[in-house]
C-alpha positions as CSV (number, residue, x, y, z in Angstrom):
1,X,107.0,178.1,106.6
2,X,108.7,175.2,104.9
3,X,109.2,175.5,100.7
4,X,107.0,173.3,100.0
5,X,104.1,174.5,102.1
6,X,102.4,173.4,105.0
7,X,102.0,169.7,104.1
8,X,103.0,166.4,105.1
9,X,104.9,165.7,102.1
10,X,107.0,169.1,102.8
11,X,107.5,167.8,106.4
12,X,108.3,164.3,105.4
13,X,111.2,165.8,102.7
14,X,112.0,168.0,105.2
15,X,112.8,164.7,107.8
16,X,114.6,162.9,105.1
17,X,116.9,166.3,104.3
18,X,117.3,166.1,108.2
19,X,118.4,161.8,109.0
20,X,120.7,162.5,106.2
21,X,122.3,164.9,107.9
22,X,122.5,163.0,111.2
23,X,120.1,165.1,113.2
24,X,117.8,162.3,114.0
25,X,116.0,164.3,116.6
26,X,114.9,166.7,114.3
27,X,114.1,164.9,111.6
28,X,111.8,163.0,114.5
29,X,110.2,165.8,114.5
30,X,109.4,166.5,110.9
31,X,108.0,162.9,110.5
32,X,105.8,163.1,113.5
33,X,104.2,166.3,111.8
34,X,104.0,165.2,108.6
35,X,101.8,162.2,110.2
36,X,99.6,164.5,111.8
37,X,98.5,166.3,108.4
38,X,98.6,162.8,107.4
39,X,98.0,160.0,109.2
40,X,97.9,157.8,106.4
41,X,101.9,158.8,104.9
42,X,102.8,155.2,106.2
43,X,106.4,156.2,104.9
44,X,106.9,158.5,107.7
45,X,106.1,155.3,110.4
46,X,109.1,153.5,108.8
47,X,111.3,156.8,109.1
48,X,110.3,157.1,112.7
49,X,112.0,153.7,113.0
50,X,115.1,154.4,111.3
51,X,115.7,157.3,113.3
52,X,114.7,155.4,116.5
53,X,116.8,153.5,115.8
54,X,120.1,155.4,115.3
55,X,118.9,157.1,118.3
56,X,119.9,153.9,120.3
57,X,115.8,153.5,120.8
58,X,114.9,150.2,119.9
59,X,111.6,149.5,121.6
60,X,110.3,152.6,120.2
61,X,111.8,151.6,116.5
62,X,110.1,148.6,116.6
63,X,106.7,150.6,118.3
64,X,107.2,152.8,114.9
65,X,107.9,149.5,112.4
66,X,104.9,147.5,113.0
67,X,102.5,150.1,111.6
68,X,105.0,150.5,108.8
69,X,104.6,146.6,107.9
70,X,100.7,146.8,108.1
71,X,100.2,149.8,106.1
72,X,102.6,148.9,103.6
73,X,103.1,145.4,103.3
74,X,106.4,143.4,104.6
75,X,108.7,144.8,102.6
76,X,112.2,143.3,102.9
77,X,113.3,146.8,103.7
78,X,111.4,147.9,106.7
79,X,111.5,144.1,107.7
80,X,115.3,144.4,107.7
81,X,115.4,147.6,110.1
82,X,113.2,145.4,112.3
83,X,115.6,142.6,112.5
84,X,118.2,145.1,113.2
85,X,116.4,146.8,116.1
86,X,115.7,143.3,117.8
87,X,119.2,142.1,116.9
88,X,120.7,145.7,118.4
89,X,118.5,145.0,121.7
90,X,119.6,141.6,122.5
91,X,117.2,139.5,120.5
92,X,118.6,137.4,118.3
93,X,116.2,134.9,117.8
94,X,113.3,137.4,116.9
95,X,115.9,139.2,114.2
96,X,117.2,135.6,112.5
97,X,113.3,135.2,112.5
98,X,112.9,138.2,110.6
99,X,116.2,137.9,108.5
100,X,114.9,134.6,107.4
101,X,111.5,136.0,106.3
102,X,113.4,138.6,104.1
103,X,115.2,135.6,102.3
104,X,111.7,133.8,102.1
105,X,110.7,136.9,100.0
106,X,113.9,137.3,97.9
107,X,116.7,134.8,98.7
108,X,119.2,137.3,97.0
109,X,118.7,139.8,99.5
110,X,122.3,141.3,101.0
111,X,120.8,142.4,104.2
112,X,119.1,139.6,104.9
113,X,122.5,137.3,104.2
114,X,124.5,139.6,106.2
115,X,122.3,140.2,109.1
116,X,121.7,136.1,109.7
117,X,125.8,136.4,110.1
118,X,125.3,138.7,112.6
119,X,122.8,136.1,114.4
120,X,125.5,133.9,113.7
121,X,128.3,135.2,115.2
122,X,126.5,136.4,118.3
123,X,125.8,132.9,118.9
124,X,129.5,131.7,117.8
125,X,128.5,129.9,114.9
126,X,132.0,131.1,113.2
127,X,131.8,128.5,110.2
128,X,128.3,129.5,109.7
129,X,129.3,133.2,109.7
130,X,131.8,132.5,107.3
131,X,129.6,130.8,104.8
132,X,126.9,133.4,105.2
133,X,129.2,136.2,104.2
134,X,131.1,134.4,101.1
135,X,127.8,134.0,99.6
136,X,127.0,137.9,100.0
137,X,130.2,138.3,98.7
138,X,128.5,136.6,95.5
139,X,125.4,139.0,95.3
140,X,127.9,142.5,95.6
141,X,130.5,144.6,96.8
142,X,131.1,143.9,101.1
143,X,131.4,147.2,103.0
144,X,132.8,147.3,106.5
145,X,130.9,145.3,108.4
146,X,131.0,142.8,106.8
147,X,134.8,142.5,106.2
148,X,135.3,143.0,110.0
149,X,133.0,140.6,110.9
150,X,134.5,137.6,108.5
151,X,137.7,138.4,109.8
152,X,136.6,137.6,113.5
153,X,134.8,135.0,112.7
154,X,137.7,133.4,110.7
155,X,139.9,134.6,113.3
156,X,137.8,132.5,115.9
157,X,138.2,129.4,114.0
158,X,141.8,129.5,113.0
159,X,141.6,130.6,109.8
160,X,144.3,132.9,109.8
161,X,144.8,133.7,106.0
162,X,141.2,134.7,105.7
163,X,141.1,136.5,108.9
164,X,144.2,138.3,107.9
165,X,142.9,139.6,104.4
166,X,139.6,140.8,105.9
167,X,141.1,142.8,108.6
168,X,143.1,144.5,105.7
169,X,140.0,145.2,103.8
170,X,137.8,146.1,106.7
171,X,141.3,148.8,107.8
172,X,141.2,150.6,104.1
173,X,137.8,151.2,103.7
174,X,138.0,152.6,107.2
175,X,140.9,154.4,106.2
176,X,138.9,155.6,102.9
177,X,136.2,157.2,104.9
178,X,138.1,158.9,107.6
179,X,140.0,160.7,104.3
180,X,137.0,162.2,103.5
181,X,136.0,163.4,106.9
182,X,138.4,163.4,109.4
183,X,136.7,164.5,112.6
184,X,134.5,161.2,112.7
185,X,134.0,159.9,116.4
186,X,132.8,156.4,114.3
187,X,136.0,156.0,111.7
188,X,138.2,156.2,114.9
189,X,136.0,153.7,117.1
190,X,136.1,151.2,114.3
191,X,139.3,151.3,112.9
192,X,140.0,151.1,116.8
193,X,138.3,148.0,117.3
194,X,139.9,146.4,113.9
195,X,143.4,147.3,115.1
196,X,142.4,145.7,118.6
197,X,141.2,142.4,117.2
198,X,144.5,142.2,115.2
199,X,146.7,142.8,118.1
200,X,148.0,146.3,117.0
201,X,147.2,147.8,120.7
202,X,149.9,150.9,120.0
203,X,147.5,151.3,117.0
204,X,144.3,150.6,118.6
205,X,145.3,153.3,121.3
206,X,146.1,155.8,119.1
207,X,142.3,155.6,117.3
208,X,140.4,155.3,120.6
209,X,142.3,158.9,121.8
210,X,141.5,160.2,118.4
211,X,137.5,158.6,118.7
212,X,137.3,160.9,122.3
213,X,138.7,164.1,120.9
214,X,135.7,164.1,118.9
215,X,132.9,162.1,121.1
216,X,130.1,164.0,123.0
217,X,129.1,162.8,126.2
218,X,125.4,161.6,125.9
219,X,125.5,161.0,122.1
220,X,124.9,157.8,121.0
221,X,126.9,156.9,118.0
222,X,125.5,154.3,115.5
223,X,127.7,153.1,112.3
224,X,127.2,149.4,110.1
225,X,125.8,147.4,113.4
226,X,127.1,149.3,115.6
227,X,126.2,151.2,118.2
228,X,128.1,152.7,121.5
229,X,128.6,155.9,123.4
230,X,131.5,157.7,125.0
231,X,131.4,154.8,127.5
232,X,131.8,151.9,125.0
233,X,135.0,154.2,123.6
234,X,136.3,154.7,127.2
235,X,135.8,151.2,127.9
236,X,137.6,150.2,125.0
237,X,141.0,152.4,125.8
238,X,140.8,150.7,129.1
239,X,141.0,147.4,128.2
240,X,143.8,148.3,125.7
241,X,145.5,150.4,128.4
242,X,145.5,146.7,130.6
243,X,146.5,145.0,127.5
244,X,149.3,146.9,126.9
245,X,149.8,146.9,130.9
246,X,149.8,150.7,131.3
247,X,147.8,149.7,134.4
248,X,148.3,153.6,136.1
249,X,146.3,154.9,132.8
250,X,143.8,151.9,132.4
251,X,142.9,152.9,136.4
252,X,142.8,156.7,135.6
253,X,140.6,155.2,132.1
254,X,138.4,153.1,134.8
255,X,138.0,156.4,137.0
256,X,136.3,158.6,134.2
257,X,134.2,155.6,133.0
258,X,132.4,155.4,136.7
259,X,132.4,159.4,136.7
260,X,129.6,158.4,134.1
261,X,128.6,155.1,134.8
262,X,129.0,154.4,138.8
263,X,127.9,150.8,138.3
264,X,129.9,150.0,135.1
265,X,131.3,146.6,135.6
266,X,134.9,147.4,133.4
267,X,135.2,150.7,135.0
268,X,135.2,148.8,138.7
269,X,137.4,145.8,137.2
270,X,140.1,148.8,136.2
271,X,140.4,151.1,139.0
272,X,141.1,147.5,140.5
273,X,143.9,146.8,138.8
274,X,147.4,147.1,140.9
């Protein structure tokens, strides 16, 4: 029996105790009981979604998010984790949509700014990126994400001072978090892909090997706005691997990627290479 008793509130606490500890699945669980005793914990619908999506599961995030919204209003909250599970799937024009709305309701809104940069930058709007962010950077403090993102978007249009600073900021925060905990398959991924965009490929090498030491085969990792698997990090190496023409690795790279993924198009582009 949980502490609390057999109630939803007890199963809900007990779900939130669980997505903070990463164990989406069972905190899907939880949340899916506590609706049961109580079908009217609209809370518990927006939870569903979160963990949906971390899970890499966006239809069924948005499935869970729409209840959410009518039950308890569009709040710029569970509108935001909507955007995000559209933008994650593909859809950027239903997330700006959404992003917008959220600004509608309170034009000081961070996630709203940021994720309209995201929309942005998908559809190479650099300039536009850039303003977006430098006017978040007026409403708070930027955390990774954001950093990195500026810096490729700057980087893009040959801003190379701004590019450069960002990079540096997006690295030590990275650098900050993997102090604290070292075994993180996401830290590794992301300083990874930071190092990458900078052209420190030795560097960028180094953090992808580190990323698989720790990466599970069919988890799906999700950090900031960004989700990938032990393919994505795979794929990654490889291209580095090419980059750096180590060609015999980036084929032997190319070889375990189709292990897991026969159709994957980089996998079949490196066991090409000469």
């Amino acid at each position: 029996m949980l502490f609390g008793g057999e109630t939803a509130e007890s199963y809900y606490e007990e779900g939130l105790t669980a997505s903070i500890k990463g164990d989406h699945e069972q905190a899907l669980d939880y949340f899916r009981t506590a609706l049961k005793l109580d079908p009217a914990l609209a809370s518990a619908h927006h939870q569903i979604g979160k963990c949906m999506i971390r899970l890499g599961r966006f239809e069924e995030a948005k499935e869970a998010l729409i209840p959410a919204l009518k039950l308890l209003g569009h709040r710029p909250s569970i509108l935001a984790d909507l955007a995000q599970a559209n933008f994650l799937q593909g859809d950027t024009w239903v997330a700006r949509t959404i992003y917008s709305e959220i600004l509608q309701l309170d034009g000081n809104d961070t996630r709203g700014v940021l994720g309209l940069a995201l929309c942005a930058f998908a559809d190479e709007q650099w300039v536009t990126t850039m303003n977006l962010i430098q006017h978040a950077m007026t409403l708070g403090r930027l955390h990774f994400d954001a950093h990195f993102l500026i810096a490729r978007a700057a980087d893009k249009s040959g801003a190379d001072e701004t590019a450069a600073f960002h990079y540096r900021q997006a690295l030590e925060q990275m650098d900050h978090s993997l102090d604290i905990t070292e075994e993180q398959v996401s830290g590794y991924y992301l300083r990874g892909m930071v190092h990458a965009a900078m052209g420190s490929l030795n560097d960028a090498l180094r953090d992808m090997e580190r990323a698989l030491q720790f990466a599970v085969a069919d988890k799906y990792y999700f950090a900031y706005s960004h989700c990938f698997t032990l393919i994505d990090i795979l794929v990654q190496k490889g291209w580095v691997l090419q980059a750096l023409n180590r060609y015999t690795e980036a084929k032997e790279t190319g070889t375990q990627i189709l292990a897991l993924d026969p159709e994957n198009e980089t996998g079949k582009i490196l066991v090409a290479l000469p």
